[in-house]
C-alpha positions, 0 to 999 in steps of 0.5 A: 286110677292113672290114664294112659296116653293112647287114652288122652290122645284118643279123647283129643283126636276124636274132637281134632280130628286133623290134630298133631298130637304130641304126648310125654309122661312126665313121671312114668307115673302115668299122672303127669303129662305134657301135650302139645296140640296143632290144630286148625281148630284153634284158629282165631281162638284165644290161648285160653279158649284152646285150652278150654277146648281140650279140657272139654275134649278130655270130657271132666277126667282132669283132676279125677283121672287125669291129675296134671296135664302140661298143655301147649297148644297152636294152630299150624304153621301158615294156619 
């Protein structure tokens, strides 16, 4: 039950509307991704507490549906 990355985008650009949104299939295999988000959400956030802030917006489907995201996330530049 692999997700697509128009999936997880569209899950993450719901919450970060104003988000740049980079996504790469790792594999091909549809499980493995890398994403990048810029948002000026994270402003004043922790690393970690971005992080969380895209796990929430992926609403539980990491580790089900979604096996490995390889997430890097920042604010943007002058942000």
């Amino acid at each position: 039950m692999a997700m697509q990355a128009s999936e997880i985008e569209s899950l993450i650009r719901a919450a970060f509307p104003d988000a740049t949104i980079t996504i790469e299939d790792l594999r091909g295999d549809g499980d493995h991704y890398a994403c990048n988000v810029v948002s000026s959400a994270f402003v004043g956030k922790t690393r970690v507490q971005q992080h969380q802030m895209v796990y929430q917006a992926l609403g539980g489907r990491m580790g089900g549906e979604l096996h490995a995201l390889a997430l890097q996330t920042s604010t943007p530049k002058g942000g």
